[in-house]
N, C-alpha and C positions, 0 to 999 in steps of 0.2 A: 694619331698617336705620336705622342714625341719623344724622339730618337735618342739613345744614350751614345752621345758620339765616345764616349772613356768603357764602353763596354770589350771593344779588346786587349783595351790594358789588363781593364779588370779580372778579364778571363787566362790574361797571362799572371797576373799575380795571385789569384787564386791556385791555379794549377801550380806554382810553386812551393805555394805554400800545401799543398795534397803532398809534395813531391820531400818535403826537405823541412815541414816545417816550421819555425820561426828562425832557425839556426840560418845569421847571415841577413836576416832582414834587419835594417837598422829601425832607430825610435821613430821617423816619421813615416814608415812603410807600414810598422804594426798599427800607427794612428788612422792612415792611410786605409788600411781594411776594414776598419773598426766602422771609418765613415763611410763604408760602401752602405753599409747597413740602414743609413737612412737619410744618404742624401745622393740619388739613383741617378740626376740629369749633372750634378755640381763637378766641378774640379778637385776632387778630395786630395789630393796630392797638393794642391798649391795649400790649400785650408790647413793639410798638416804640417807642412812648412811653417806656416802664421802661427800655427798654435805651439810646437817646438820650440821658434824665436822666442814668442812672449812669453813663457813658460819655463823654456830652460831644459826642460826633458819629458818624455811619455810620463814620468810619474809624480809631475808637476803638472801636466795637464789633468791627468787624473783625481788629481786633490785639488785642485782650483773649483773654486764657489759658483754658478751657474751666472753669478752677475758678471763676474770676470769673462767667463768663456764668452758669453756674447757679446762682448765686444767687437770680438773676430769677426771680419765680414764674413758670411757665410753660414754662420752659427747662431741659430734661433734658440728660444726659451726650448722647443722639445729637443733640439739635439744636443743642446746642454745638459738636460734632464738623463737622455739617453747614456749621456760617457758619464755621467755621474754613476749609470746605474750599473754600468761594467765592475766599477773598482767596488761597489757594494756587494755584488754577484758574489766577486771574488772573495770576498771576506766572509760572506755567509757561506761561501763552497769550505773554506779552509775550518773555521767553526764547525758546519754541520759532517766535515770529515772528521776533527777529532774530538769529536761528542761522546763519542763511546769509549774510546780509547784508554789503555792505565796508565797513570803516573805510578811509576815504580822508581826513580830517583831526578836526581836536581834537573840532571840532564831532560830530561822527558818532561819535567815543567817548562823548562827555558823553551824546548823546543814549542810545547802548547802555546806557552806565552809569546810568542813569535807568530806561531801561524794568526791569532786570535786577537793579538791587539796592539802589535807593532804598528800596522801599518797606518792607525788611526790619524790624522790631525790634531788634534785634539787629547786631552789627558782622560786617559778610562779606568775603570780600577776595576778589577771582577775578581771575583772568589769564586774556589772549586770546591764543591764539597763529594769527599772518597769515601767510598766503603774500607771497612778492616781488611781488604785484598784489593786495595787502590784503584778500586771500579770508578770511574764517575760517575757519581750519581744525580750531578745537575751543576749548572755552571749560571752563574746572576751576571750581570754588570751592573755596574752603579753609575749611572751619568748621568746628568740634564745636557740632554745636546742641543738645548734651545741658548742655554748659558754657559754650554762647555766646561760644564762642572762639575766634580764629582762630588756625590751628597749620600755618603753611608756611615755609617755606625757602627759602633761594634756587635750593637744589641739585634739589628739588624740582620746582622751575617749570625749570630749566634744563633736566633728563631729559625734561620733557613737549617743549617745546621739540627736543629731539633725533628723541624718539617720531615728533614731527610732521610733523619735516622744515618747521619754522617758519622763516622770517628775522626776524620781527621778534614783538616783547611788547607787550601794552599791561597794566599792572595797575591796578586799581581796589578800593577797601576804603572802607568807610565807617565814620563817626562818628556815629554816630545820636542820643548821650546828650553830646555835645561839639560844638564847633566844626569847621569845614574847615579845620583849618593840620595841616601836617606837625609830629609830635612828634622829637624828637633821635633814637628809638627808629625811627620811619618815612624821615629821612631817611639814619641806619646802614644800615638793611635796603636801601634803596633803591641806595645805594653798593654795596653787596657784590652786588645783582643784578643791576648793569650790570660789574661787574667780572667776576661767572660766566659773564654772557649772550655776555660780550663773547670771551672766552676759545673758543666756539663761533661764534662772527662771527655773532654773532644781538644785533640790536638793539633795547635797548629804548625806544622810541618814548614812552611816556609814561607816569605813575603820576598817578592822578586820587584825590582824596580828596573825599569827599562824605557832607554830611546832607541832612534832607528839603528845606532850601530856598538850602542854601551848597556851594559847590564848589570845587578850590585845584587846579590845575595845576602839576606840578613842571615840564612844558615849557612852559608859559606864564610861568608867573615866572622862567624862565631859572636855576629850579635845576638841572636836570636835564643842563644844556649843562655847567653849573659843575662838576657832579661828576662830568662826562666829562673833561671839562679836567683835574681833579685827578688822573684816576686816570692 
C-alpha cells in the first residue's frame, strides 16, 4: 500500500479547520483542502500554489475552464472536473436555499439576485415569477451556455407567467464583461415585457441589472415607472 507521506500535515490542517474554521486560512490553503479530496499521494500545497500564480485568486481558479486548469502539472481532466464542481455545488446550494423565499422589496431581489446569478462567468438572465403575497412561485433562466447566450422573449416569460398563475415578474440578467447600465437593446426588451405582462394583468415589478460589484434598478431609477407611463 502506498504511503501518504503529507498525511500529517493534512491531519494538522483538517483539525484546524474543525477548530477555527476558514477564518485565517489564506486562498491557497482553502485550495489546498479542496485538493485533499482527490489527490491522496500528491503535494497539494505546492499545486495550489501553481494554481493561485496562474490564476490570480481562489475565485479565478474556480471560474477557469477545465482546459486551462490542466495545464497545471498535477491537475488531470477529473480533478479539473472535480474544482469545477465545487463552484456549481455552491451556486446550486445558494439557488436551492432561496427557492422558496419572499420578495417583499428591491432589497430582497438584489439580494436573490446576488445569491443566484452574480457569480456566473458568463451573462444569464432569469425571471421570478410571485404570487399576490410575493411567494415564489418558480424561477426560469434563460441561457445557452454552449454559446454563452441569452435567448428569451418576452412571449416566453409571459406563458410561464400564465403556467404559474403569477401576478407579478421580477427580471434579473447580468453583465459580467461590462458595466451595470441598461443598453437601448435592454431598455426595448424591457418595454415590450411590461407591455406583454401587462396584457395578462401581471405586473412587472422590477428588472435588475448586475455585475460582480455594480447594480442598476429600472424601478429605482424611475425608468421603469416611465415606461409604464409611456405605454
Amino acid at each position: 500500500m502506498k504511503e501518504n507521506v503529507h498525511k500529517g500535515h493534512r491531519e494538522r490542517m483538517r483539525q484546524r479547520y474543525l477548530e477555527q474554521g476558514l477564518k485565517g486560512f489564506s486562498d491557497h490553503e482553502v485550495l489546498e483542502m479542496l485538493l485533499f479530496q482527490f489527490l491522496p499521494y500528491k503535494n497539494t500545497n505546492e499545486i495550489a500554489h501553481e494554481l493561485i500564480n496562474e490564476f490570480g485568486s481562489l475565485a479565478s481558479v474556480l471560474d477557469a475552464d477545465r482546459d486551462s486548469l490542466v495545464k497545471i502539472k498535477g491537475i488531470s481532466q477529473t480533478t479539473a472536473t472535480n474544482i469545477a464542481l465545487f463552484k456549481d455545488v455552491y451556486l446550486r446550494y445558494n439557488a436551492s436555499k432561496t427557492d422558496k423565499e419572499s420578495i417583499k422589496s428591491v432589497t430582497d431581489a438584489i439580494k436573490y439576485a446576488r445569491n443566484v446569478l452574480a457569480q456566473y462567468p458568463y451573462e444569464q438572465f432569469c425571471a421570478i415569477f410571485l404570487s399576490s403575497d410575493n411567494k415564489i412561485l418558480a424561477k426560469r433562466e434563460y441561457c445557452d451556455k454552449d454559446v454563452q447566450k441569452v435567448l428569451v422573449t418576452p412571449k416566453q416569460i409571459a406563458q410561464t407567467a400564465l403556467n404559474t398563475q403569477a401576478t407579478a415578474v421580477i427580471v434579473i440578467h447580468t453583465h459580467p464583461n461590462g458595466v451595470a447600465k441598461p443598453s437601448e437593446a435592454d431598455v426595448s426588451f424591457t418595454s415590450k415585457l411590461v407591455q406583454t405582462l401587462q396584457a395578462l394583468e401581471v405586473n412587472l415589478l422590477e428588472h435588475l441589472i448586475l455585475n460582480n460589484d455594480q447594480l442598476y434598478s429600472f424601478r429605482l431609477s424611475g425608468k421603469l415607472d416611465k415606461i409604464k407611463q409611456e405605454l
